[in-house]
KOLGUKOL-535127 format. One record per residue: residue in one letter; residue number from 0; z, y, x of N, C-alpha, C in turn. Coordinates in nm, 2 decimals, decimal comma. Example, Ala and Ser with C-alpha at 12.3 -4.5 7.8 and 13.67 -1.06 7.14 Angstrom:
<pts>
+-----+-----+--------+--------+--------+--------+--------+--------+--------+--------+--------+
| res |   n |   n.zz |   n.yy |   n.xx |  ca.zz |  ca.yy |  ca.xx |   c.zz |   c.yy |   c.xx |
+-----+-----+--------+--------+--------+--------+--------+--------+--------+--------+--------+
|   a |   0 |   0,78 |  -0,57 |   1,32 |   0,78 |  -0,45 |   1,23 |   0,78 |  -0,33 |   1,32 |
|   s |   1 |   0,71 |  -0,22 |   1,28 |   0,71 |  -0,11 |   1,37 |   0,79 |   0,00 |   1,29 |
+-----+-----+--------+--------+--------+--------+--------+--------+--------+--------+--------+
</pts>
This chain:
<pts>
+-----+-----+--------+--------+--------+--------+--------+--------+--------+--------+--------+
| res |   n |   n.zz |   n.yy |   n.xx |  ca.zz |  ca.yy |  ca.xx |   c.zz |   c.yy |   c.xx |
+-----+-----+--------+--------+--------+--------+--------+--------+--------+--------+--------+
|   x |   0 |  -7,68 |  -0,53 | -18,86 |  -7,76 |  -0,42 | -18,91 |  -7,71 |  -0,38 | -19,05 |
|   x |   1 |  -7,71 |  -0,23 | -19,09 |  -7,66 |  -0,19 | -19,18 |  -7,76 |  -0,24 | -19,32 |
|   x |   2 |  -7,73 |  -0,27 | -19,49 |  -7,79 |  -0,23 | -19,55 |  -7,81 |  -0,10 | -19,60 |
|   x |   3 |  -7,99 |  -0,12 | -19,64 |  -7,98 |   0,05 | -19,68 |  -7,98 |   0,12 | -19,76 |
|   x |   4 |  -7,92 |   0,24 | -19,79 |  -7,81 |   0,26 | -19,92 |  -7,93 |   0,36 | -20,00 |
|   x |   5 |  -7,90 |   0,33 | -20,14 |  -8,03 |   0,30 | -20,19 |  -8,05 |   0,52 | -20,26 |
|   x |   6 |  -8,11 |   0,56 | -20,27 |  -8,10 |   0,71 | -20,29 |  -8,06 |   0,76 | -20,41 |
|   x |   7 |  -7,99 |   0,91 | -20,40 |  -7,92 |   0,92 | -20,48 |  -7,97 |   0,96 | -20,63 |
|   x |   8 |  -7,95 |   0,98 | -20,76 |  -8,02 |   1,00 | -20,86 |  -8,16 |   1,13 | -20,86 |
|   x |   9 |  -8,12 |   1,24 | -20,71 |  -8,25 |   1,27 | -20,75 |  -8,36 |   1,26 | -20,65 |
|   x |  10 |  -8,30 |   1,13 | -20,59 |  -8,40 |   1,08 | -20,43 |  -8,39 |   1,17 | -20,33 |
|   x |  11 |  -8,29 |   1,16 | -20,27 |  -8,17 |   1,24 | -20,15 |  -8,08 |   1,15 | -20,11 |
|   x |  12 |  -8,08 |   1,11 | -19,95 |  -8,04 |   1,06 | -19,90 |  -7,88 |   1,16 | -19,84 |
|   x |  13 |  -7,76 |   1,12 | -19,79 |  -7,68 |   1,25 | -19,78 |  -7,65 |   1,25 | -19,66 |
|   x |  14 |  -7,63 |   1,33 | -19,55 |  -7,58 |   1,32 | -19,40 |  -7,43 |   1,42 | -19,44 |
|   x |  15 |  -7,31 |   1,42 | -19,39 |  -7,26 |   1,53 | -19,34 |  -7,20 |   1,55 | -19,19 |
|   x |  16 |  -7,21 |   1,62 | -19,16 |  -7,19 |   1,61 | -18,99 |  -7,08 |   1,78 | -18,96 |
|   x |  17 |  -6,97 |   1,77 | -18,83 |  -6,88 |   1,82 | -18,81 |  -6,92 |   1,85 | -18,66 |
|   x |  18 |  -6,85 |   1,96 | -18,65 |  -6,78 |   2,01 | -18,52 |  -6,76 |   2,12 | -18,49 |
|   x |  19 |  -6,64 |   2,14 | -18,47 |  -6,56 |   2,24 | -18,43 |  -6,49 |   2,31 | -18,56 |
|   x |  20 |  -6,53 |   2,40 | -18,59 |  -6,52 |   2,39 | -18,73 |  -6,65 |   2,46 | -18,85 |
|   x |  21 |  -6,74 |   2,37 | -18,79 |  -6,86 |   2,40 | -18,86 |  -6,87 |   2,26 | -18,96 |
|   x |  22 |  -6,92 |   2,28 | -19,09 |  -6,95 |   2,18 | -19,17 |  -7,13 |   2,22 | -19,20 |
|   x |  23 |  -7,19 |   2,06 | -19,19 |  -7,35 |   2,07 | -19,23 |  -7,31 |   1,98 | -19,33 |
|   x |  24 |  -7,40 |   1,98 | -19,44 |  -7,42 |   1,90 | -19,57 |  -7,59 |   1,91 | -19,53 |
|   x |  25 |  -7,63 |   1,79 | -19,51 |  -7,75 |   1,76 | -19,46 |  -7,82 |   1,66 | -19,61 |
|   x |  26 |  -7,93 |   1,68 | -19,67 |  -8,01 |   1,58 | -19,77 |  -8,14 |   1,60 | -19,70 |
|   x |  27 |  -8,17 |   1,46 | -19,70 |  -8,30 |   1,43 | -19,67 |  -8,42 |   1,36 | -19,80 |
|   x |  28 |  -8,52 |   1,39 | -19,81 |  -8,59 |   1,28 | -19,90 |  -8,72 |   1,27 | -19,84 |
|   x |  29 |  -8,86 |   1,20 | -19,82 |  -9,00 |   1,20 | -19,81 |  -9,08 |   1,32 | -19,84 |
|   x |  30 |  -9,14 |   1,34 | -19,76 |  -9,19 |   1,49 | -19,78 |  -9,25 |   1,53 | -19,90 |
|   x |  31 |  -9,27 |   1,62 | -20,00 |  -9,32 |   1,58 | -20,10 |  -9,46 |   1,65 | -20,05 |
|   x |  32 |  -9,52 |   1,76 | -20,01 |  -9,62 |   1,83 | -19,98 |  -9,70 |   1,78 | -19,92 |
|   x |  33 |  -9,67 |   1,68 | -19,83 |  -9,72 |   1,62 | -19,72 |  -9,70 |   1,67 | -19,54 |
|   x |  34 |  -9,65 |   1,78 | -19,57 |  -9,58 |   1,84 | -19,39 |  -9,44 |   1,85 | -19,44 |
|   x |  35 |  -9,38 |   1,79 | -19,42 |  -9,17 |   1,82 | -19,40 |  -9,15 |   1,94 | -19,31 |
|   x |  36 |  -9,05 |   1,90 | -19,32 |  -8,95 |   2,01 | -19,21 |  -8,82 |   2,04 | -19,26 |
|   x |  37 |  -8,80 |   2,10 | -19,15 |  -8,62 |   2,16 | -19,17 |  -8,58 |   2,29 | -19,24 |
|   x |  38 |  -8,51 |   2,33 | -19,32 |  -8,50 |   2,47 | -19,40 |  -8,30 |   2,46 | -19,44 |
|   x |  39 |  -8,29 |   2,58 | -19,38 |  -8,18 |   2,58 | -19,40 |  -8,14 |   2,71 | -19,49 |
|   x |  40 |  -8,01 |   2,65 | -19,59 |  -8,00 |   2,71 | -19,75 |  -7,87 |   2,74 | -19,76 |
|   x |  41 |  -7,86 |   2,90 | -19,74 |  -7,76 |   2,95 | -19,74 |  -7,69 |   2,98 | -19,90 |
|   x |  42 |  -7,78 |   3,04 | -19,96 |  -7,72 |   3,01 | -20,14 |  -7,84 |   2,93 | -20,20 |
|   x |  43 |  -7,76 |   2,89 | -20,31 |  -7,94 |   2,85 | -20,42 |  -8,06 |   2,86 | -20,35 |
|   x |  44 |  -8,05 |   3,01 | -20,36 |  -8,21 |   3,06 | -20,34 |  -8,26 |   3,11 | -20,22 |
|   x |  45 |  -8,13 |   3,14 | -20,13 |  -8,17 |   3,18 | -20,00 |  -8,20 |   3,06 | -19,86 |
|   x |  46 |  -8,35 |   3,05 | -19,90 |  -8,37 |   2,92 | -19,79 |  -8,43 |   3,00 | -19,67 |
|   x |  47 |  -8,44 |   2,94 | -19,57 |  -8,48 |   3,01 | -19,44 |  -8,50 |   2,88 | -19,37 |
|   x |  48 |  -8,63 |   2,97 | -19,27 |  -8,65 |   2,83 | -19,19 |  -8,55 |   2,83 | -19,09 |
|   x |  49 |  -8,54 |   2,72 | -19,01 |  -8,44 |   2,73 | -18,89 |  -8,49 |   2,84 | -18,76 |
|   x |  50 |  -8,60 |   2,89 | -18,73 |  -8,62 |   2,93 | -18,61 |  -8,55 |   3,07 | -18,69 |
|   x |  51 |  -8,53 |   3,11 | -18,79 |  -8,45 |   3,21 | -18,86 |  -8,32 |   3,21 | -18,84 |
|   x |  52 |  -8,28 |   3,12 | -18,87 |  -8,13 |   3,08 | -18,88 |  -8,07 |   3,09 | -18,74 |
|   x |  53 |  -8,13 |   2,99 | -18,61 |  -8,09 |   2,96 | -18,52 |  -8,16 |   3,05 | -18,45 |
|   x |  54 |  -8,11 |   3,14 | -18,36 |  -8,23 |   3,24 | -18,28 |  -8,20 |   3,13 | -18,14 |
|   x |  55 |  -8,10 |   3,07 | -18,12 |  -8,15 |   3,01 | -17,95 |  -8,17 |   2,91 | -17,95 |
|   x |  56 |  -8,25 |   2,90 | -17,84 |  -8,39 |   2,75 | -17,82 |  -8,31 |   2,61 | -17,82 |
|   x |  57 |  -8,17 |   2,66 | -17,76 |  -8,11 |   2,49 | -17,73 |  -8,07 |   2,45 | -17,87 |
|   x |  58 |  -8,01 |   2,56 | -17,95 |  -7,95 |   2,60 | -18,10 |  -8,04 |   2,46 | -18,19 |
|   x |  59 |  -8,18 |   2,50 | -18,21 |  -8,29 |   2,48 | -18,27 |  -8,34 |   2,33 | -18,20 |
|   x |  60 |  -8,33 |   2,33 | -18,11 |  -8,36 |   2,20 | -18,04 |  -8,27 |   2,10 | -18,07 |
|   x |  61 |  -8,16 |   2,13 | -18,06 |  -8,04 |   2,08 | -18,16 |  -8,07 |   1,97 | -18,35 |
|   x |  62 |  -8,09 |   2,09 | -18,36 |  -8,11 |   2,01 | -18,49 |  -8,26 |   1,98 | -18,51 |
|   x |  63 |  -8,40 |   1,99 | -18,42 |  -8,49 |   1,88 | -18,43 |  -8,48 |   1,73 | -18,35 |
|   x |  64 |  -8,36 |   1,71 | -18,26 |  -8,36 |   1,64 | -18,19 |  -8,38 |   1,50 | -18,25 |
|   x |  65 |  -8,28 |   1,48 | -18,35 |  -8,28 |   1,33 | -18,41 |  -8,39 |   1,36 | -18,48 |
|   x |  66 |  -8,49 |   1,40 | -18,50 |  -8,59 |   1,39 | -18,60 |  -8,72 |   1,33 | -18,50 |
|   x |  67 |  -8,70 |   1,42 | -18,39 |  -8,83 |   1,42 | -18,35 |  -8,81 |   1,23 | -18,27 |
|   x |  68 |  -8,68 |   1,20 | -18,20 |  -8,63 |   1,09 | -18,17 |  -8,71 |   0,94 | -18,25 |
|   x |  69 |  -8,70 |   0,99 | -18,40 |  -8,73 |   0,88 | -18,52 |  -8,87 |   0,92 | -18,52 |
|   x |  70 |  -8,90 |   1,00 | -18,49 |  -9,08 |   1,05 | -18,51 |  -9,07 |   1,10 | -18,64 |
|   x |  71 |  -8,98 |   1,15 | -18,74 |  -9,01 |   1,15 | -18,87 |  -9,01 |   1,32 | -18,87 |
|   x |  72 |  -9,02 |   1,38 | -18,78 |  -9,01 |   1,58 | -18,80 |  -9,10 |   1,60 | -18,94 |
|   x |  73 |  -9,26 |   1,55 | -18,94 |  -9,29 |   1,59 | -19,05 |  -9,33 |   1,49 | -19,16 |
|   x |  74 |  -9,24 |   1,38 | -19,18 |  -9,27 |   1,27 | -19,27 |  -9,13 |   1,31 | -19,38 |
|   x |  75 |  -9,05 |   1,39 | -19,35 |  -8,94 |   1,44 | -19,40 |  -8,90 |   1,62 | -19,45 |
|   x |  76 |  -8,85 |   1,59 | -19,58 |  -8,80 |   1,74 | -19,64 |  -8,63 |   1,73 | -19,60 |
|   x |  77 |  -8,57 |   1,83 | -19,54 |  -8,50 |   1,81 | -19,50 |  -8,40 |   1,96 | -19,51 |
|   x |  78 |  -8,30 |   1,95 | -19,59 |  -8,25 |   2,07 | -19,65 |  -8,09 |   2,08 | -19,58 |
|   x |  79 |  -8,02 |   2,18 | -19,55 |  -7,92 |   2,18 | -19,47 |  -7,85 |   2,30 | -19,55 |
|   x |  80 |  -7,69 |   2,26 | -19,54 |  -7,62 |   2,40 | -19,58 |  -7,50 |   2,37 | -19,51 |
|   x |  81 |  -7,49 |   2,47 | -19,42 |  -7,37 |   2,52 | -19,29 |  -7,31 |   2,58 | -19,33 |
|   x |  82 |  -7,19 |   2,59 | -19,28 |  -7,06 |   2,66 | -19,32 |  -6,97 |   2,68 | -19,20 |
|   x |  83 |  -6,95 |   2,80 | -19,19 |  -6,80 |   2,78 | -19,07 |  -6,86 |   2,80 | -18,93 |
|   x |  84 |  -6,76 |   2,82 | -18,89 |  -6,75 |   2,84 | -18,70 |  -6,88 |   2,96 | -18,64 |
|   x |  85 |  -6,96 |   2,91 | -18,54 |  -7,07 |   2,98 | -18,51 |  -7,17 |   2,92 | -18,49 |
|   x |  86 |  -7,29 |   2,96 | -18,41 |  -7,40 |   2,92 | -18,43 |  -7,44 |   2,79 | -18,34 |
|   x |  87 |  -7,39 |   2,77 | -18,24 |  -7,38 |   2,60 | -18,16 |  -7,32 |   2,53 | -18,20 |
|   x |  88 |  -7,21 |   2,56 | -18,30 |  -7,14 |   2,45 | -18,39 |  -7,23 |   2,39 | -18,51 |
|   x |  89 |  -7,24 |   2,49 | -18,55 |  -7,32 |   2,45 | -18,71 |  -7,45 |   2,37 | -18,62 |
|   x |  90 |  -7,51 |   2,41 | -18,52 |  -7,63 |   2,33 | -18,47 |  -7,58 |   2,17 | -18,42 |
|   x |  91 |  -7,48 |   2,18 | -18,38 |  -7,44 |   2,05 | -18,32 |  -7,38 |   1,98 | -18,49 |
|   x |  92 |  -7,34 |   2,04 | -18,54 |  -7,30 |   1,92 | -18,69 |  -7,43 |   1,94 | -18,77 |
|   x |  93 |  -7,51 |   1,99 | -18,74 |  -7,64 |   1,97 | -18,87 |  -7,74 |   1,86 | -18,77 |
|   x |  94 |  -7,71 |   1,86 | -18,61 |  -7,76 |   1,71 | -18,57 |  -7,69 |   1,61 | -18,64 |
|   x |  95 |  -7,54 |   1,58 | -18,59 |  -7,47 |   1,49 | -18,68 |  -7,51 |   1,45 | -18,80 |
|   x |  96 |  -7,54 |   1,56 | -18,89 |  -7,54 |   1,52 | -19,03 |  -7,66 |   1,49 | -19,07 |
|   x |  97 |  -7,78 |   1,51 | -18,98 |  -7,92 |   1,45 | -19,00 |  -7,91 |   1,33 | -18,94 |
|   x |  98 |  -7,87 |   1,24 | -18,85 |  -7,85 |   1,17 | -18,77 |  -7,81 |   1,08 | -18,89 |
|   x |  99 |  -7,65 |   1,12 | -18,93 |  -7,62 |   1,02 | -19,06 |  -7,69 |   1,00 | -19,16 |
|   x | 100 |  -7,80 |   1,11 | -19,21 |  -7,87 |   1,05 | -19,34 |  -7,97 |   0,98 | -19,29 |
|   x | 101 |  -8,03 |   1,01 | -19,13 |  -8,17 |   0,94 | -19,12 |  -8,14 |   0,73 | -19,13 |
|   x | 102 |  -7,95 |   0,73 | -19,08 |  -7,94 |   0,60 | -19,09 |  -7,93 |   0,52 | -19,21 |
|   x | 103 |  -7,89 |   0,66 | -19,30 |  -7,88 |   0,56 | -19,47 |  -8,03 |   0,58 | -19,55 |
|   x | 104 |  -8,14 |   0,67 | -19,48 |  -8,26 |   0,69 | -19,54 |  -8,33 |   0,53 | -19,43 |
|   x | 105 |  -8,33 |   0,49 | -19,33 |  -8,36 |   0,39 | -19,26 |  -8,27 |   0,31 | -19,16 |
|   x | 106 |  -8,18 |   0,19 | -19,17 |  -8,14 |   0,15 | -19,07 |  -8,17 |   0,09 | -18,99 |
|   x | 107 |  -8,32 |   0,12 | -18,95 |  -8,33 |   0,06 | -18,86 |  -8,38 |   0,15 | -18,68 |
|   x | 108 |  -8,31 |   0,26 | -18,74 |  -8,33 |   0,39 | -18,65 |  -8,18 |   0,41 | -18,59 |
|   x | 109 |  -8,04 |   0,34 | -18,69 |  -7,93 |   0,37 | -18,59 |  -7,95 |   0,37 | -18,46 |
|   x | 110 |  -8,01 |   0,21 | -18,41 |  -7,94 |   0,23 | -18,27 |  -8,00 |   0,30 | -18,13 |
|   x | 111 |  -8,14 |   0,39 | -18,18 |  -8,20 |   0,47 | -18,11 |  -8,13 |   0,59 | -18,12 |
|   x | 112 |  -8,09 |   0,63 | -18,24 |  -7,99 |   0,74 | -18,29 |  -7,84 |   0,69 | -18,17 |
|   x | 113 |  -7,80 |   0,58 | -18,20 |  -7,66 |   0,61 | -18,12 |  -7,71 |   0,57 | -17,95 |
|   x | 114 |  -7,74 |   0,56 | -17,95 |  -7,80 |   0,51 | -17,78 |  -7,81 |   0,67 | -17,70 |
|   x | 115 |  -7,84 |   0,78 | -17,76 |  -7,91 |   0,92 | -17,76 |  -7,76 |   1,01 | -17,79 |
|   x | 116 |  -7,70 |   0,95 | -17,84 |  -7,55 |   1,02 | -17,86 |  -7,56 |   1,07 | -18,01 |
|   x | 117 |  -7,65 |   1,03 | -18,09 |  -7,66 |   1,15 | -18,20 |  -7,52 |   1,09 | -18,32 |
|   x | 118 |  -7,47 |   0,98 | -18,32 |  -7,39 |   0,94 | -18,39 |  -7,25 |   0,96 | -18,38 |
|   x | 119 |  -7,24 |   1,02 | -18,25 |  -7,09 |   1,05 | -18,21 |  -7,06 |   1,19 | -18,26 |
|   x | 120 |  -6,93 |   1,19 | -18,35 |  -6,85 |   1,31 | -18,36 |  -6,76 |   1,31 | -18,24 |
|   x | 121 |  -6,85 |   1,48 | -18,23 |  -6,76 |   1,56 | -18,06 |  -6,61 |   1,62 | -18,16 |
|   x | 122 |  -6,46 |   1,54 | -18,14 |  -6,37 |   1,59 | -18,16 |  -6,28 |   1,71 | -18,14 |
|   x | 123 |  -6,34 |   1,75 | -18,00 |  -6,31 |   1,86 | -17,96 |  -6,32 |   2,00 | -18,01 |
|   x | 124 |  -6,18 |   2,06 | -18,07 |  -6,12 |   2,14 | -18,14 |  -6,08 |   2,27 | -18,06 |
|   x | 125 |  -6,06 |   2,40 | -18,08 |  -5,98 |   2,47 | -18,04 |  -5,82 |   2,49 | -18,06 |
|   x | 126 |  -5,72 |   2,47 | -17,93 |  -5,61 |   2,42 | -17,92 |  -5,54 |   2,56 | -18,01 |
|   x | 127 |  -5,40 |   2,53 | -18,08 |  -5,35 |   2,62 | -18,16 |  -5,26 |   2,64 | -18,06 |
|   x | 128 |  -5,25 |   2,83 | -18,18 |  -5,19 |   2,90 | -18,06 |  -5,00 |   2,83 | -18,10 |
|   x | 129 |  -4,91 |   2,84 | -18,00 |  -4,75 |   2,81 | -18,01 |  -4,69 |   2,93 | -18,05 |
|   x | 130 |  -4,60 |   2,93 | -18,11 |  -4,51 |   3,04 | -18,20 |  -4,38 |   3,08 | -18,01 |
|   x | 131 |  -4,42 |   3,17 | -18,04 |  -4,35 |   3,26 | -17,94 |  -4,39 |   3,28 | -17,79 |
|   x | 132 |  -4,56 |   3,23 | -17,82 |  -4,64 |   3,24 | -17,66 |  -4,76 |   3,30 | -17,70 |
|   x | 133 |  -4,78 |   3,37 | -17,58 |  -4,91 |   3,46 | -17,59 |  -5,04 |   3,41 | -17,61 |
|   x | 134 |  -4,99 |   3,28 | -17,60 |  -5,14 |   3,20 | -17,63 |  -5,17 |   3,07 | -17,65 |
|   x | 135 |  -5,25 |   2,96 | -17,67 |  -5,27 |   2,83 | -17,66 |  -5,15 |   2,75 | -17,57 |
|   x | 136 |  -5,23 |   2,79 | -17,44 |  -5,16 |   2,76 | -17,30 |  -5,06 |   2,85 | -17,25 |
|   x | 137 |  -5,11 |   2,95 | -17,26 |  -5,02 |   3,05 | -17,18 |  -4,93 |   3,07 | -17,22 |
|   x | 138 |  -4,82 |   3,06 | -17,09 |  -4,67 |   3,08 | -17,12 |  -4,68 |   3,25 | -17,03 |
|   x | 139 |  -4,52 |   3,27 | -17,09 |  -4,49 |   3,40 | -17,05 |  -4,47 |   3,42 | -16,88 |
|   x | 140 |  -4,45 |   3,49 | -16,82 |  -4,46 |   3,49 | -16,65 |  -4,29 |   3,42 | -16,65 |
|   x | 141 |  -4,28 |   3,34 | -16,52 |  -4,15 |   3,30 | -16,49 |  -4,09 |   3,37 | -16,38 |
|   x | 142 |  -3,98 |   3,45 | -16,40 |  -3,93 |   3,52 | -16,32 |  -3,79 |   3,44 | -16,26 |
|   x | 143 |  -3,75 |   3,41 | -16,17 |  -3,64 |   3,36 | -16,07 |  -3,49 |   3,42 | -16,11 |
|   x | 144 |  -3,52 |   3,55 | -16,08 |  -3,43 |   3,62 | -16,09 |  -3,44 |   3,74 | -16,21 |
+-----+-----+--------+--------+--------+--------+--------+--------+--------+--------+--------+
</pts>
């Protein structure tokens, strides 16, 4: 079992989580109000809740999954900033990246976390295109003659 890594100077645990080419920068700390939740912060000042951010159900389900897994949805403030790709990416790496801080805010939630798949980075990338083909895959038609 992991030790657990102790929080950062302003009591923020860090997650970051990947895929495709979406980056989440995930911080978690104790709720301060007494209800947590998830808010995702596009500049400084532009925070939004997720049912904002994410309009589709699976999107949004996505990133409460590992929360609700740990039971911690509202024992936690939980701040997210996405970047890149589209909106099922950024949801699948802001799971990742909650997933990673909930294991350095407690480890003793890894292995419910990885048992559930939430610890695995999906590597799967979109293939580049080749210099003199119309595409990824696609080659030009082969003619015989």
């Amino acid at each position: 079992m992991r030790e657990p890594v102790a929080a950062d100077a302003h009591g923020w645990w860090w997650g970051t989580g990947r895929r495709k080419a979406s980056v989440a920068r995930v911080r978690i700390r104790p709720a301060q109000s007494g209800k947590g939740g998830v808010k995702m912060q596009r500049t400084r000042k532009d925070i939004r809740e997720v049912e904002v951010h994410f309009s589709e159900p699976q999107d949004r389900n996505d990133v409460y999954a590992p929360l609700r897994l740990t039971d911690t949805l509202d024992k936690l403030d939980v701040f997210v900033r996405a970047s890149g790709g589209g909106t099922t990416g950024q949801a699948q790496a802001t799971r990742l990246g909650i997933a990673r801080a909930l294991v350095k805010y407690d480890p003793t939630l890894e292995q419910a976390l990885r048992d559930a798949g939430y610890l695995t980075r999906d590597a799967r990338k979109v293939e580049r295109k080749k210099y003199g083909q119309p595409g990824a895959r696609r080659r030009f038609q082969f003619s015989k003659r």
